[in-house]
C-alpha positions in Angstrom: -30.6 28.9 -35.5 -34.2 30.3 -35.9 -37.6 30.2 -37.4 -37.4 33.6 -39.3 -34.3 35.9 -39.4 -36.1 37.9 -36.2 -37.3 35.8 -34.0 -36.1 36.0 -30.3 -36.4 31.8 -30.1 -33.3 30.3 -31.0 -32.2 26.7 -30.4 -28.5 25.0 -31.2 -27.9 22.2 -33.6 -24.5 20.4 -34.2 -23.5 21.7 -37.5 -23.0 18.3 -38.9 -27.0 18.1 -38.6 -27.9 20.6 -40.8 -28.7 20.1 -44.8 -29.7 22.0 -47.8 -27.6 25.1 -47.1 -29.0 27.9 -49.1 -29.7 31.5 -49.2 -33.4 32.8 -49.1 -35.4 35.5 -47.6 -37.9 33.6 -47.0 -38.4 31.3 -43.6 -39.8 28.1 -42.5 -43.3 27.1 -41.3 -45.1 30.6 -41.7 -42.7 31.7 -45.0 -42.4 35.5 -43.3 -40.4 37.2 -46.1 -36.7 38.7 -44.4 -35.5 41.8 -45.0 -32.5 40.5 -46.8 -31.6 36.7 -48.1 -30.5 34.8 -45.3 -28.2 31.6 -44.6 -30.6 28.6 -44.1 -30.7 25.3 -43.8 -33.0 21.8 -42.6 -32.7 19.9 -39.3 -35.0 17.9 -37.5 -37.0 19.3 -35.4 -36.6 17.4 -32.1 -32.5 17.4 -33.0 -31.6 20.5 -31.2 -29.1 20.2 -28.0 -30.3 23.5 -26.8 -33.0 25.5 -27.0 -35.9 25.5 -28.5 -37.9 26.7 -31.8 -40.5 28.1 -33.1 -42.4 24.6 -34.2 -45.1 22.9 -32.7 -45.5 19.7 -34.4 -49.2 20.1 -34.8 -49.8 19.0 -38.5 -48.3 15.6 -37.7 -45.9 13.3 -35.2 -42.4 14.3 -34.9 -40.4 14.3 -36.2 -40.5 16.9 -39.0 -37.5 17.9 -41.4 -37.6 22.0 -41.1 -36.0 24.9 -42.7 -33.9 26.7 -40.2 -32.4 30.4 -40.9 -28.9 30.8 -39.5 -27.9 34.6 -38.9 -24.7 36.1 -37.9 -25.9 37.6 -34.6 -25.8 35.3 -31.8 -23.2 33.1 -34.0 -20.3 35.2 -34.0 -18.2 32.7 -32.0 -19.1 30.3 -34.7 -19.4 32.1 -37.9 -16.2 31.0 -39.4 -16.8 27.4 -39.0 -20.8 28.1 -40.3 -19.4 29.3 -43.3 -16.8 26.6 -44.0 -19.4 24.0 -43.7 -22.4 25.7 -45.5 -19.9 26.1 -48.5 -18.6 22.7 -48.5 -21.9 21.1 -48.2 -23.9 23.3 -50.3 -23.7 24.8 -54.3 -21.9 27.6 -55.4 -24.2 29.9 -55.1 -23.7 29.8 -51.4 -19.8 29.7 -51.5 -20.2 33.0 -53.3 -22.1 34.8 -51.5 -20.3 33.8 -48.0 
C-alpha cells in the first residue's frame, strides 16, 4: 500500500486492518489526482508491519486514520485475496469493478 498510486514508498498492512474500500483517483494526504481510479482504503498510520509511508504525523499525535491506495503492482502474490476482501467488506460499486 501507498500514499498515491506512484509513489516508490510502500508499507504492508494485514488486510484485516484496512477499511472503507473504495475506488478513487484521487490519494491521501496531498489528494494528487491518479491517472486512473484506484483500489483504496484507511489504516492507521503507525499499523503497518513493514515499511513505511508517505505520512509524517505533523498536524497532530499519532495516530491518524489515512487513506491508503492499493495497486496491483507489487501485490501480485496477493491480489486474489485483496480482491476477495475489498468486495466483501466494501459496496457494490467495488465488487463490480474488481
Amino acid at each position: 500500500m501507498r500514499r498515491q498510486f506512484d509513489d516508490h514508498r510502500h508499507a504492508a498492512y494485514r488486510l484485516g486492518d484496512v477499511g472503507g474500500w473504495h475506488w478513487s483517483d484521487i490519494s491521501g494526504g496531498v489528494q494528487h489526482r491518479a491517472n486512473r481510479h484506484y483500489l483504496h482504503g484507511y489504516v492507521w498510520c503507525d499499523a503497518m508491519i513493514a515499511g513505511k509511508l508517505a505520512h509524517t504525523c505533523t498536524h497532530g499525535p499519532p495516530p491518524h486514520r489515512i487513506k491508503v491506495c492499493i495497486t496491483k503492482k507489487g501485490n501480485e502474490k496477493f491480489w486474489r485475496a485483496i480482491e476477495e476482501v475489498a468486495a466483501a467488506g466494501a459496496d457494490g460499486g467495488v465488487r463490480r469493478r474488481l
